[in-house]
C-alpha positions as CSV (number, residue, x, y, z in Angstrom):
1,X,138.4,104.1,102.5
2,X,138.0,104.7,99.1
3,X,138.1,101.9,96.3
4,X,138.5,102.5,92.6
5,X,137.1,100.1,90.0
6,X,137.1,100.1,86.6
7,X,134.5,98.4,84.6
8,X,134.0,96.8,81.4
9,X,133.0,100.0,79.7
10,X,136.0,101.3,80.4
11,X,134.2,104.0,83.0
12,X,136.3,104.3,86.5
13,X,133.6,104.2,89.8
14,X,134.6,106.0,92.8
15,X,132.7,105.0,96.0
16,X,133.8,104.9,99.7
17,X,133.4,101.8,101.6
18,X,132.9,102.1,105.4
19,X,134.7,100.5,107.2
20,X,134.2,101.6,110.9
21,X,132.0,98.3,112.1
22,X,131.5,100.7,115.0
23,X,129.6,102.8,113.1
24,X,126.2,103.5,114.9
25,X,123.0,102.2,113.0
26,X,119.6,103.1,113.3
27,X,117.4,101.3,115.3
28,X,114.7,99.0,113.4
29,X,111.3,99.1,114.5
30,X,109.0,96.0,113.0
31,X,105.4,97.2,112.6
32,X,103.2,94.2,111.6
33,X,99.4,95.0,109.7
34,X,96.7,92.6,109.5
35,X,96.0,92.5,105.6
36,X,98.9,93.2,102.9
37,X,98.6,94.9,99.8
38,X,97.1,98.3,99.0
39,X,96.1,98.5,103.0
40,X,99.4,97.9,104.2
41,X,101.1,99.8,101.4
42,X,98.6,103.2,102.9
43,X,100.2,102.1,106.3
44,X,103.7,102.5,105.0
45,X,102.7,105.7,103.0
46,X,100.7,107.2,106.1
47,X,102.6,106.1,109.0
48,X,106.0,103.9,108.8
49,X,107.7,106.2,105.9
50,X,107.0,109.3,107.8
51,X,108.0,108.0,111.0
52,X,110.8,106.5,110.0
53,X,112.3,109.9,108.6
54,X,110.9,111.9,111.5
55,X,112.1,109.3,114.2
56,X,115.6,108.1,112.1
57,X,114.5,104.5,112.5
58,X,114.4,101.7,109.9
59,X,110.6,100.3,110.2
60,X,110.5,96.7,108.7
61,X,106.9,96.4,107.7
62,X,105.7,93.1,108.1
63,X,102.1,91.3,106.8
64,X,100.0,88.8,109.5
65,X,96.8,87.2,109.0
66,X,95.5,88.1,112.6
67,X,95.7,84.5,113.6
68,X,95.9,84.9,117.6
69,X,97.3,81.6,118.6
70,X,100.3,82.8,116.9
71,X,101.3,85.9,118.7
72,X,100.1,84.0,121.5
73,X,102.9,81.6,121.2
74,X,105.5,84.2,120.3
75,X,105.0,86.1,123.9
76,X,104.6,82.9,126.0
77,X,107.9,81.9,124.2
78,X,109.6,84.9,125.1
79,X,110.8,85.1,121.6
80,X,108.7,88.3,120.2
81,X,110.1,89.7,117.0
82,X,107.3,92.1,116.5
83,X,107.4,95.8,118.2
84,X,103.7,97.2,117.2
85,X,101.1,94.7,115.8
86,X,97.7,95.5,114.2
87,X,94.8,93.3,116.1
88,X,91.3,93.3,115.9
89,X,88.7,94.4,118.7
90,X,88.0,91.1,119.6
91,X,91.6,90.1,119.9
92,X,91.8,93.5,121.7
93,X,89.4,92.1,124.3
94,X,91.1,88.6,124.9
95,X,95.1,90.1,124.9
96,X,95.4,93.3,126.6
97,X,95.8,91.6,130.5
98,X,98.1,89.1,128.7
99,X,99.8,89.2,125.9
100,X,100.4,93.5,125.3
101,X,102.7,95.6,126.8
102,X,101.3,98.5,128.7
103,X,101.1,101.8,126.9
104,X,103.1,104.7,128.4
105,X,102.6,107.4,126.0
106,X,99.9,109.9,126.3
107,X,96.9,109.7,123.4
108,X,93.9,112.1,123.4
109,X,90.9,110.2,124.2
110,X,88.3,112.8,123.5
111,X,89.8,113.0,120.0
112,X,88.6,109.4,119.4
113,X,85.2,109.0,118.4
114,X,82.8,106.6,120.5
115,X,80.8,105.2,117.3
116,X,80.5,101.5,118.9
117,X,81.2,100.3,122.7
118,X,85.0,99.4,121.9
119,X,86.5,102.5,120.3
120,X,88.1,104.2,123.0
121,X,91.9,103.8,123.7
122,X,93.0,102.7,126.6
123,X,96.4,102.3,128.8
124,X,96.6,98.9,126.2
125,X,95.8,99.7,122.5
126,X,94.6,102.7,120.5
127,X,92.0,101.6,118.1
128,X,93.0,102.9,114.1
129,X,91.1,102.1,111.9
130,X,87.0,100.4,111.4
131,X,87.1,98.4,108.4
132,X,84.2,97.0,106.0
133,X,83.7,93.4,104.5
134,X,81.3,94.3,102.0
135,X,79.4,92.0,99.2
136,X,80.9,92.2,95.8
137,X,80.2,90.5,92.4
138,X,81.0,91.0,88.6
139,X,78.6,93.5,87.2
140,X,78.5,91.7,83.8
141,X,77.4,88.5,85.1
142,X,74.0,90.2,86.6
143,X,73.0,93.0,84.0
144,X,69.0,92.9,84.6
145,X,69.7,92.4,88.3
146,X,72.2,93.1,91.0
147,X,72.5,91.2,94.1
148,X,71.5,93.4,97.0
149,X,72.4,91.6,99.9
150,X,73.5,88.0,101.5
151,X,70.2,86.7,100.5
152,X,70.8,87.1,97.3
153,X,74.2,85.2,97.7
154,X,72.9,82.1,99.2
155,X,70.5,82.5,96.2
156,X,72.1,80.5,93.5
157,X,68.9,80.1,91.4
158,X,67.9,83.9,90.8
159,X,71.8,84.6,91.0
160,X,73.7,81.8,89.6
161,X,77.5,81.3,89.1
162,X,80.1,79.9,91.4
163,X,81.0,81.8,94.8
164,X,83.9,82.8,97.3
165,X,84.0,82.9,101.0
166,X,87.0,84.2,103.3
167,X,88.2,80.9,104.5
168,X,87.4,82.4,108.5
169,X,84.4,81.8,110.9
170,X,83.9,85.6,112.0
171,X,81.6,87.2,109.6
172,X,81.1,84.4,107.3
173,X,78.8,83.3,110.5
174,X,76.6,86.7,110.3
175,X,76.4,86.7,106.8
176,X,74.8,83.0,106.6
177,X,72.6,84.3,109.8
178,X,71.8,87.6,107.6
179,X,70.9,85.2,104.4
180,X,68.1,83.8,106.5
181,X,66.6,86.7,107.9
182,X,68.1,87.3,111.0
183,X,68.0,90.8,111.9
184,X,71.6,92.9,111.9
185,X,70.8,94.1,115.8
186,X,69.6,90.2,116.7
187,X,72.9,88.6,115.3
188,X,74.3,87.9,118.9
189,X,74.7,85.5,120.0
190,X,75.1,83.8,117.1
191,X,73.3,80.7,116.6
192,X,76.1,79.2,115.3
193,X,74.1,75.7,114.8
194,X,71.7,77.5,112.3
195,X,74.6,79.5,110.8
196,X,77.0,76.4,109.9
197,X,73.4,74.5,108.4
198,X,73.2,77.7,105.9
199,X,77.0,77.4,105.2
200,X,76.1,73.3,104.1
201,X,73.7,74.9,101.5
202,X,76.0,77.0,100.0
203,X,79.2,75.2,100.0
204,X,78.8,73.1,97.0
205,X,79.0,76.2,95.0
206,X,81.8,77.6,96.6
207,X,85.3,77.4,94.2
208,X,87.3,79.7,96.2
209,X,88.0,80.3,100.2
210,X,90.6,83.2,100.2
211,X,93.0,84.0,102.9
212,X,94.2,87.1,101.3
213,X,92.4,90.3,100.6
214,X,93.5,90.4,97.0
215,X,91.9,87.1,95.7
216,X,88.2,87.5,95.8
217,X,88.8,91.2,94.0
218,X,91.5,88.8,91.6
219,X,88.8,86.3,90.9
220,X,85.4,88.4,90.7
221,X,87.5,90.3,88.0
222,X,89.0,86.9,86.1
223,X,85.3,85.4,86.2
224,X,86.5,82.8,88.1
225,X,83.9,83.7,90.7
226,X,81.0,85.8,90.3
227,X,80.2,87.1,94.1
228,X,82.3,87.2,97.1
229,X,82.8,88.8,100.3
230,X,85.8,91.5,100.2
231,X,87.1,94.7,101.9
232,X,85.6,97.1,100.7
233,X,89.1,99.2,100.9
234,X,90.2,96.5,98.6
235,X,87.7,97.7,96.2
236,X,88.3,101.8,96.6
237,X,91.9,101.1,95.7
238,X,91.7,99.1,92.6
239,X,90.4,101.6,89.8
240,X,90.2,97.7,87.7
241,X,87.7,96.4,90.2
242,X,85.5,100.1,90.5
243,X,85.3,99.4,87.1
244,X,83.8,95.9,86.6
245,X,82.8,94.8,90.7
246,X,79.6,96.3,91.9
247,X,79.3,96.3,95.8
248,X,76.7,96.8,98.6
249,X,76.7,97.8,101.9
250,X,73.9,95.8,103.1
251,X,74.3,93.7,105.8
252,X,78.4,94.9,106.1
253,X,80.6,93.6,108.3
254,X,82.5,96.2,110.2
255,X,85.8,96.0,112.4
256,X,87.7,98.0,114.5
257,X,91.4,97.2,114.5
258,X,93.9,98.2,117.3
259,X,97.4,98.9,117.7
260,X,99.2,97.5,120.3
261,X,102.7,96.4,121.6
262,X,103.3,92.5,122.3
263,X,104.9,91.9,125.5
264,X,108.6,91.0,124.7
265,X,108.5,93.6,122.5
266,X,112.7,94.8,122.3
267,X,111.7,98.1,121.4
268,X,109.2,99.8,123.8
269,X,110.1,102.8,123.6
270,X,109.7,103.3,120.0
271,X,107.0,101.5,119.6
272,X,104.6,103.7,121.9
273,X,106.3,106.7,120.1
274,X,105.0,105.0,116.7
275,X,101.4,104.6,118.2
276,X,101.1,108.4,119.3
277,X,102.5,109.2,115.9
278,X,100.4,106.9,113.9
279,X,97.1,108.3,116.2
280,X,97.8,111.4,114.8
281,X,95.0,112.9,112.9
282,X,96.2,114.0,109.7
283,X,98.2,110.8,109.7
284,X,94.8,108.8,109.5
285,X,93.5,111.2,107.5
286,X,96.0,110.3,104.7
287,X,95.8,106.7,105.5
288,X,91.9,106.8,105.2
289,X,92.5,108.9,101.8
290,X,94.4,105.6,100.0
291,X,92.4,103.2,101.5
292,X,88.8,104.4,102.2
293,X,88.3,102.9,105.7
294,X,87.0,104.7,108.6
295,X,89.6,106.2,111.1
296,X,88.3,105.9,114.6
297,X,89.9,109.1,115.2
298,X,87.2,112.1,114.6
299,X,89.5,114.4,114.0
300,X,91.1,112.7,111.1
301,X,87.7,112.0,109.8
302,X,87.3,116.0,108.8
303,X,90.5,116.1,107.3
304,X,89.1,113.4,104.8
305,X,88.3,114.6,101.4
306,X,84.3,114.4,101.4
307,X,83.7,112.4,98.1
308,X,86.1,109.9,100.1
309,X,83.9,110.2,103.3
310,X,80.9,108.8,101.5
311,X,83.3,106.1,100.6
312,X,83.9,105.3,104.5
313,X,82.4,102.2,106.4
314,X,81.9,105.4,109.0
315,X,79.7,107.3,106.9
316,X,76.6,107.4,108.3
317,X,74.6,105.9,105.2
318,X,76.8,103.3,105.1
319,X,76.8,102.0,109.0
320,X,72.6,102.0,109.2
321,X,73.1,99.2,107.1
322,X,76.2,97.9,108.3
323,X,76.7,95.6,111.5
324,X,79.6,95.6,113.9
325,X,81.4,92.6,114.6
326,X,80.9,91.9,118.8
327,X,83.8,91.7,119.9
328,X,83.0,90.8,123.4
329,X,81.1,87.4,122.0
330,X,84.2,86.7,119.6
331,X,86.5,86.8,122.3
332,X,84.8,84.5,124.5
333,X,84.3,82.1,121.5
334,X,86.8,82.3,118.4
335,X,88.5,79.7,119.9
336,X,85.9,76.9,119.9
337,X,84.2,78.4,116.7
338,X,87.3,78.3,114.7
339,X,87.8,74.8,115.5
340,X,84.4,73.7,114.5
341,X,85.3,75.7,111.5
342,X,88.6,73.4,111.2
343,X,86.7,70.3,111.1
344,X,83.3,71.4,108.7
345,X,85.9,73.0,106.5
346,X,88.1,69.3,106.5
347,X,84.8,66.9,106.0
């Protein structure tokens, strides 16, 4: 029906107020990413916006820190809020004969490019997008010299100044393994007795563990820290940080995330149609074009502007000096590693 007000200027509002509680509503769809900020923001401009209009559903976009034990709890609960979740490869390995719903739409394997032993889809997940932990640190506080990989990090006499770490084993093992000379392609398994003796060394000039992509980018750029780990998409999308962060890709960490659907998911149906739509190569193309990480998809990857391409942990300069993250030895050992990690981090 429709309702007349008048307001204090004196100016009369016409609107029409529904009142047909019977009214049909779109469905929502809740799509969860595993980082917020400028990388979820490309997800909603790539993928959920798009869909959304294409699909008439309300996508509620929702921000996780990838901790497993979580989604874990949500499925064995039975109480699973999420439709379509972002995971990585090695949580990949350890859910898809528990925790994720079976896939039963149709994606074009041959369209997805084989660059490490995990990137195929399969009847489980569809891997999106590889990602880069790269090392960053203020360019004015090293003006003779630049630090030019995790050596120079744990180097606090040739590079000094207070550091960050990402408050999370995987990685931050390899880099402290990569600060003492261990070779990217003899990383695993990771002597993770040797790693936590570097991370003692360092510690007492650690001021910030960050649990959010935006802090070490936030800090490096306050002077707060000098050098920390951060996602190199992090990096791209800030034109503040291409500015005054320098970054290398030595010793990289790189990560292939997957989409999948948690079991107890309430919306099946759409969520496998979201999957195929965000596999979609000029989809990732324009989610690799705001964000600068790899697509796993090589078709997308031609449809990438090629100054951007050069900005990819996919191109091929950068991943010769890159490592990927084993997913197969994380699975098998996150859980004991992370609490060890618990209890160095507590003493």
């Amino acid at each position: 029906m429709n309702r007349i007000l008048m307001c204090a200027c004196g100016i009369v509002v016409l609107f029409t107020a529904c009142t047909d509680r019977g009214a049909p509503r779109n469905p929502k769809l809740v799509v969860v990413s595993y980082g917020g900020g400028s990388y979820q923001q490309s997800q909603i401009e790539a993928f959920e916006r798009p869909f959304s209009s294409s699909h008439h559903v309300d996508v509620e976009p929702v921000v996780w820190g990838a901790e497993y034990g979580k989604l874990e709890e949500m499925v064995e609960s039975g109480n699973v809020p999420w439709d379509v979740v972002e995971v990585t490869a090695a949580q990949f390995v350890r859910g898809r004969g528990s925790l994720f719903q079976p896939l039963t739409r149709t994606i074009p394997i041959s369209s997805f490019d084989p660059i490490d032993k995990t990137s195929a889809p399969d009847h489980f997940g569809v891997p999106n997008v590889y990602w880069s932990t790269v090392l960053g640190y203020k360019k004015s506080a090293f003006l003779k010299e630049q630090p030019a990989g995790w050596r120079d990090f744990w180097d606090v006499k040739r590079f000094p100044g207070p550091r960050a770490l990402y408050d999370n084993p995987r990685a931050t093992l390899e880099f402290a393994l990569l600060s003492s000379g261990v070779q990217p392609n003899r990383l695993y398994p990771l002597d993770v007795d040797r790693a936590f003796a570097l991370l003692d060394n360092i510690r007492p000039y650690v001021r910030l563990w960050w649990t959010d992509g935006t802090q070490p980018v936030s800090a490096m750029l306050t002077g707060t820290v000098v050098m920390s780990p951060a996602w190199s998409g992090r990096l791209y999308a800030s034109q503040q940080a291409g500015q005054e962060i320098g970054y290398t890709w030595n010793g990289a960490a790189n990560e292939l995330d997957y989409w999948i659907i948690p079991k107890g998911s309430k919306n099946v149906s759409l969520a496998n149609d979201f999957i195929v739509f965000a596999s979609d190569p000029d989809a990732m193309a324009k989610q690799a074009t705001l964000t600068a990480y790899g697509p796993a998809n090589k078709l997308a990857v031609l449809r990438v502007p090629g100054h951007i391409r050069l900005e990819l942990p996919t191109d091929p300069q950068n991943w010769a000096v890159s490592f990927i993250i084993d997913s197969d030895w994380w699975s098998k050992n996150e859980v004991a590693v992370t609490e060890r990690w618990l209890r160095w981090k507590s003493k």
